[in-house]
Backbone as CSV, one residue per row, in Angstrom:
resi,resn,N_x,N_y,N_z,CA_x,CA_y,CA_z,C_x,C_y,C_z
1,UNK,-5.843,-47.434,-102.874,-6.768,-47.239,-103.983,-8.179,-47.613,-103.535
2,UNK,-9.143,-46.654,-104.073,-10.221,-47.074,-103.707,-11.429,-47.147,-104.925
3,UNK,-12.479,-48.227,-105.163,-13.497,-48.301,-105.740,-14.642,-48.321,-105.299
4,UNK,-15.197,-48.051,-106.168,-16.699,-47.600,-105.859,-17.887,-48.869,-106.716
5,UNK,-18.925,-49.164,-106.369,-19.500,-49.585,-107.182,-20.984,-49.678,-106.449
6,UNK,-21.881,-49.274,-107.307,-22.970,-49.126,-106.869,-24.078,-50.318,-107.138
7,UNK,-25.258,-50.535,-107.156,-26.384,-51.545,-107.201,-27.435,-50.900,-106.719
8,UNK,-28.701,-51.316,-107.481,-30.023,-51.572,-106.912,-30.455,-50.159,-107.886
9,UNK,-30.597,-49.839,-108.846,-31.220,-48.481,-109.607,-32.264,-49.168,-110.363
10,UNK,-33.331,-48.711,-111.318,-33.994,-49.541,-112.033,-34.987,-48.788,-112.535
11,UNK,-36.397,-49.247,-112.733,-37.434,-48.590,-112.878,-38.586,-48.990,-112.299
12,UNK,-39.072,-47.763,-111.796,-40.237,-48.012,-110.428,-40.915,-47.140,-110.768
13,UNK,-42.525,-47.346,-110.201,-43.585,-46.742,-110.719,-43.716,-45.387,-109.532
14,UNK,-44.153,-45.012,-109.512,-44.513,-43.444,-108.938,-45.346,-44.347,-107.545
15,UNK,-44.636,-43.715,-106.234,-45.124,-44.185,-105.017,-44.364,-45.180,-104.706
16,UNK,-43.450,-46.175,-105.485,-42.611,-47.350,-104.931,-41.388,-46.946,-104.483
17,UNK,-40.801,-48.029,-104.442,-39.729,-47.900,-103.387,-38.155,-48.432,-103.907
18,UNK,-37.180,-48.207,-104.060,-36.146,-48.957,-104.229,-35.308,-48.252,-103.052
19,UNK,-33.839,-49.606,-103.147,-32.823,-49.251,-102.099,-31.446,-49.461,-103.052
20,UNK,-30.495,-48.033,-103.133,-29.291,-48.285,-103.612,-28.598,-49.083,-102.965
21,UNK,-27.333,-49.445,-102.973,-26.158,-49.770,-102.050,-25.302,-49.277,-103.038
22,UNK,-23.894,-49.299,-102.407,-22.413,-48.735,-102.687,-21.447,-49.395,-102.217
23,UNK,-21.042,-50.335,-102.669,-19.572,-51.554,-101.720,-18.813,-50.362,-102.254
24,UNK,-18.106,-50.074,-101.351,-16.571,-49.170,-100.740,-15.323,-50.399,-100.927
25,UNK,-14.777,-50.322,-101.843,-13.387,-51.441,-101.977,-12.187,-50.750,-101.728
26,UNK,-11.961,-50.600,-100.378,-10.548,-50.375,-100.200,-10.056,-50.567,-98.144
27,UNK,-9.402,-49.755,-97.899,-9.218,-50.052,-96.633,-9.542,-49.182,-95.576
28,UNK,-10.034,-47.697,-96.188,-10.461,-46.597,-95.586,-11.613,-46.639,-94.617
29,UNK,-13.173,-46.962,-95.401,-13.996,-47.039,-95.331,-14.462,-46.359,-93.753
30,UNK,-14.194,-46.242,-92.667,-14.322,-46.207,-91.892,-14.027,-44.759,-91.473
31,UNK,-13.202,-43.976,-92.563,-12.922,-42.908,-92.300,-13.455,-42.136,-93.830
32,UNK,-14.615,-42.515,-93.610,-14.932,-41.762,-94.849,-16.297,-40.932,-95.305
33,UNK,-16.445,-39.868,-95.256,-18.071,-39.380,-95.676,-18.508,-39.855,-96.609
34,UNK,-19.667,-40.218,-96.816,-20.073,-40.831,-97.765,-21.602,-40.746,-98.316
35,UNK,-21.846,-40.220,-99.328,-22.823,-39.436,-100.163,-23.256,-40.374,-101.410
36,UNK,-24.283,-39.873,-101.303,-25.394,-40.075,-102.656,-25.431,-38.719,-103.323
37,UNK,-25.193,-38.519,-104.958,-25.694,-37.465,-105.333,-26.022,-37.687,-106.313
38,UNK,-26.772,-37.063,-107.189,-27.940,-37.333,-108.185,-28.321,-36.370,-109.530
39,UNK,-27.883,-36.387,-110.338,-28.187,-35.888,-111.552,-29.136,-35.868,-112.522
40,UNK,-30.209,-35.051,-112.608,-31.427,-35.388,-113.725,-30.781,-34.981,-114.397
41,UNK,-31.364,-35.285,-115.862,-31.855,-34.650,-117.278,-31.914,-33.317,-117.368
42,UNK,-30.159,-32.531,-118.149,-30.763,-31.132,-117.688,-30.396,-30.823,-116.853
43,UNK,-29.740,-31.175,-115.694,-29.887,-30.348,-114.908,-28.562,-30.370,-113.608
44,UNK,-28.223,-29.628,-113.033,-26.637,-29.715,-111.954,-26.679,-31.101,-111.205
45,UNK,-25.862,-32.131,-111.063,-25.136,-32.425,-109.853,-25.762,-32.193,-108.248
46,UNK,-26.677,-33.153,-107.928,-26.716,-32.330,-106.935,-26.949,-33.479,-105.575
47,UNK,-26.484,-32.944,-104.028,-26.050,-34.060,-103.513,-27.216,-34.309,-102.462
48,UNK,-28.022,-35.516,-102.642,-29.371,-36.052,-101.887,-28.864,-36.732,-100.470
49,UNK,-27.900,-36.666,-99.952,-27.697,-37.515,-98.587,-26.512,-37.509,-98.143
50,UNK,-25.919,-37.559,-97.319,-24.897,-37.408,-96.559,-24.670,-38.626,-95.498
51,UNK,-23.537,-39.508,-95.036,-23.373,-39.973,-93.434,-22.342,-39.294,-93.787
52,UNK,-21.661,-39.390,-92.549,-20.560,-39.409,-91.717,-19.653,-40.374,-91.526
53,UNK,-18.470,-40.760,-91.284,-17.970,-41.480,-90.637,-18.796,-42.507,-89.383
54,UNK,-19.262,-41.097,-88.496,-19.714,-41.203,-86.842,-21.417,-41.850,-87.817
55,UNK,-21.722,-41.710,-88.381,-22.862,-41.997,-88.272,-24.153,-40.416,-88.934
56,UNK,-23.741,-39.813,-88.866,-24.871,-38.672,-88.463,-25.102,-38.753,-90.484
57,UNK,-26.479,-37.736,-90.469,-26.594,-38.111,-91.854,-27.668,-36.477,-92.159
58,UNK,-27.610,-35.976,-93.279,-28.062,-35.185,-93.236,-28.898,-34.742,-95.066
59,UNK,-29.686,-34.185,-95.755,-30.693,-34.766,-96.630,-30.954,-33.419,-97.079
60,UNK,-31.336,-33.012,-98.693,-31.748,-32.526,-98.803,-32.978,-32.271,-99.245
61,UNK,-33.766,-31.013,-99.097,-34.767,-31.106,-98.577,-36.142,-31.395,-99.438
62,UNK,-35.497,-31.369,-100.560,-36.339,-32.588,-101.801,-36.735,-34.109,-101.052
63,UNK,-35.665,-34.757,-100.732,-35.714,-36.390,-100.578,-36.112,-36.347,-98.728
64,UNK,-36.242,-35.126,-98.025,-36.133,-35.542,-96.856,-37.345,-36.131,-96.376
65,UNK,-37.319,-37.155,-95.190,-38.988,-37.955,-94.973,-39.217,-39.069,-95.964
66,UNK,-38.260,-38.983,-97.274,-38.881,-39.659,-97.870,-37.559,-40.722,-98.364
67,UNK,-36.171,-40.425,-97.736,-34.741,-41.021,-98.284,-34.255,-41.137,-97.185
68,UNK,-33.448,-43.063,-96.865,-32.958,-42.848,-95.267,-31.229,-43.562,-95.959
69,UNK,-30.573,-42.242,-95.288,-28.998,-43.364,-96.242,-28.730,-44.281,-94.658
70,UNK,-28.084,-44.847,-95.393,-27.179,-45.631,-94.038,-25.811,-46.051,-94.416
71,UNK,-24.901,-46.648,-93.487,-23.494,-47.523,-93.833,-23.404,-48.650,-93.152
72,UNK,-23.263,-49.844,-93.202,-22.436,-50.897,-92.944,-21.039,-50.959,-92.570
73,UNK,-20.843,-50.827,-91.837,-19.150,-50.588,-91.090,-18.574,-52.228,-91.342
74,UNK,-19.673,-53.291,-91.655,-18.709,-54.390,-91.405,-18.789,-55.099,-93.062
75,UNK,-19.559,-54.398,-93.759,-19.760,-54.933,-95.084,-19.078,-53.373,-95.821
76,UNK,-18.905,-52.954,-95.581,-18.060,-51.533,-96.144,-19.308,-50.709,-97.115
77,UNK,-20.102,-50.471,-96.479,-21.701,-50.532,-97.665,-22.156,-49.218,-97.328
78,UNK,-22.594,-48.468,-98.000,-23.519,-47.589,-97.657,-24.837,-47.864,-98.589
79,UNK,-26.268,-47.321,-97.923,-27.287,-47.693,-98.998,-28.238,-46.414,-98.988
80,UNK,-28.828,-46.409,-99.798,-30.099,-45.304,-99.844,-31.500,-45.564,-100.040
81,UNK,-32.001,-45.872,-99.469,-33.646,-46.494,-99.194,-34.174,-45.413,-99.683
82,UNK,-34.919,-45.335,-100.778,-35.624,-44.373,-101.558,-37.167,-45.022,-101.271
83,UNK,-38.195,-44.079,-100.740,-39.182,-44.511,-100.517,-40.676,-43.119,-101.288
84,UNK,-41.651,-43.497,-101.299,-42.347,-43.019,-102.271,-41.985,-42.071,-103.419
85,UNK,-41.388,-42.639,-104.360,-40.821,-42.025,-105.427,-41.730,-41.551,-105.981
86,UNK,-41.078,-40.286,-106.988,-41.979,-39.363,-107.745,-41.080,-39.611,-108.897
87,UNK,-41.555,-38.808,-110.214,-41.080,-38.541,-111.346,-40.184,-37.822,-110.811
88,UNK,-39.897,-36.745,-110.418,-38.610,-35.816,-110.388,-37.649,-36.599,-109.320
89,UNK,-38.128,-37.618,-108.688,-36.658,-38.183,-108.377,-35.750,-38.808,-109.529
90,UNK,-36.391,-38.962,-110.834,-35.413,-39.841,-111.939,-34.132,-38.873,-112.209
91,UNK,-33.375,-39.781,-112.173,-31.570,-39.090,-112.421,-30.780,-40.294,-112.050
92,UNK,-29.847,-39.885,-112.513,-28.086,-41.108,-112.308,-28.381,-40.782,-110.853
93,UNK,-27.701,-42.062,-110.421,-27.635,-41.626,-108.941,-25.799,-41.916,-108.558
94,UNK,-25.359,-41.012,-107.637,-23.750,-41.521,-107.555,-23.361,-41.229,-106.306
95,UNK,-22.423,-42.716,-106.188,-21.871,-42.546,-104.969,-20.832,-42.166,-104.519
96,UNK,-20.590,-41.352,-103.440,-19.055,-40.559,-103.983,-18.496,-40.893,-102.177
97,UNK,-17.395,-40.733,-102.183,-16.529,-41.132,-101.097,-15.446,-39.863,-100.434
98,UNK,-15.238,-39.480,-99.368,-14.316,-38.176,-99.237,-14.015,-39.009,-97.765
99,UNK,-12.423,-39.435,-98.161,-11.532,-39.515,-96.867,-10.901,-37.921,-96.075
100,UNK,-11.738,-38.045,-95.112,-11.310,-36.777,-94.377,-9.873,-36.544,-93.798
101,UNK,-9.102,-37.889,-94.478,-7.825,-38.005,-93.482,-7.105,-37.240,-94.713
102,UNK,-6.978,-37.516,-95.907,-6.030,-37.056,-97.176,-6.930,-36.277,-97.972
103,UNK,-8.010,-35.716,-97.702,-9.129,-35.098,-98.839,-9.426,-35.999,-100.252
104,UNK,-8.813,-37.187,-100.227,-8.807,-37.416,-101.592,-10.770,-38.180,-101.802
105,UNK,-11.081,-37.866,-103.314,-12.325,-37.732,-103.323,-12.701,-39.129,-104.355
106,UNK,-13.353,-40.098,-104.063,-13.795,-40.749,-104.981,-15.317,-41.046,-105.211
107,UNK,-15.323,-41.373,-106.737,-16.808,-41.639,-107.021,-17.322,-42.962,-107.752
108,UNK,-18.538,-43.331,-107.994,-19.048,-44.655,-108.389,-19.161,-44.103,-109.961
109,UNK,-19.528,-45.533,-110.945,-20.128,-45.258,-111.998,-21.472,-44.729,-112.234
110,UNK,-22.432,-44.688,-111.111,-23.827,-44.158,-111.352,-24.697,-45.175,-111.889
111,UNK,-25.935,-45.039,-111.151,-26.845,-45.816,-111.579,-27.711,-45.484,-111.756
112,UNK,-28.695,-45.518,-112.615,-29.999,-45.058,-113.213,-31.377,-45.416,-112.471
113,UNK,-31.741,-44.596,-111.704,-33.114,-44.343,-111.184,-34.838,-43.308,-112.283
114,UNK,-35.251,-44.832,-112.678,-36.148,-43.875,-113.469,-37.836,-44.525,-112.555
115,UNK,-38.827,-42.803,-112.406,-39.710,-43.308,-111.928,-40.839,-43.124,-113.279
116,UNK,-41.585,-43.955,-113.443,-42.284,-43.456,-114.785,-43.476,-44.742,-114.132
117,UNK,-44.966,-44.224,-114.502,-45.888,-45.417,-114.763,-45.619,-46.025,-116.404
C-alpha cells in the first residue's frame, strides 16, 4: 500500500518562490515515476513535471526555467521548487506516483498554490 502526502502550498505574491514536497509512504519508492500535476480553476488536469526512477526529469513548457522537481531516494521525497510565480501558476497541485513494476497508479490529496498580490 502506498500514500501520498504532500506539503509546502500556500500563498505567494507574483515573482516569489515556494517548494512542494511529497513523502512517498510505502516500500516502492525507488521504483517509481513520480509527478507533479496541477489543476486551475476551470480548467483540465494537467501534468507540470516529471522524474524518473533514474533521475531524469522532464517539464512542461509553461513551468520550464522556472520549476526544478527533484527526489530524495533516502527520505522517499520528491519536491517541486516553484520559482518566479505568476498568477496562472494558481491551481491544486498533486502528487501522483506510477510503479512501473505493477502499473498501479497513486495520488496525493493536493495542495493549494495561490499566487495573488
Amino acid at each position: 500500500q502506498v500514500e501520498l502526502v504532500e506539503f509546502g502550498g500556500g500563498l505567494v505574491q507574483p515573482g516569489g518562490s515556494l517548494r512542494l514536497s511529497c513523502v512517498f509512504y510505502g516500500s516502492t519508492f525507488s521504483t517509481t515515476v513520480m509527478r507533479w500535476y496541477r489543476q486551475a480553476p476551470g480548467k483540465e488536469r494537467e501534468s507540470a513535471a516529471v522524474v524518473s526512477a533514474g533521475g531524469g526529469t522532464t517539464y512542461a513548457d509553461s513551468v520550464k526555467g522556472r520549476f526544478t522537481i527533484s527526489r530524495d531516494h533516502a527520505k522517499n521525497t520528491v519536491y517541486l521548487q516553484m520559482n518566479s510565480l505568476n498568477p496562472e501558476d494558481t491551481a491544486v497541485y498533486y502528487c501522483n506516483a506510477l510503479d512501473v513494476r505493477t502499473r498501479y497508479e497513486y495520488w496525493g490529496q493536493g495542495t493549494q498554490v495561490t499566487v495573488s498580490s
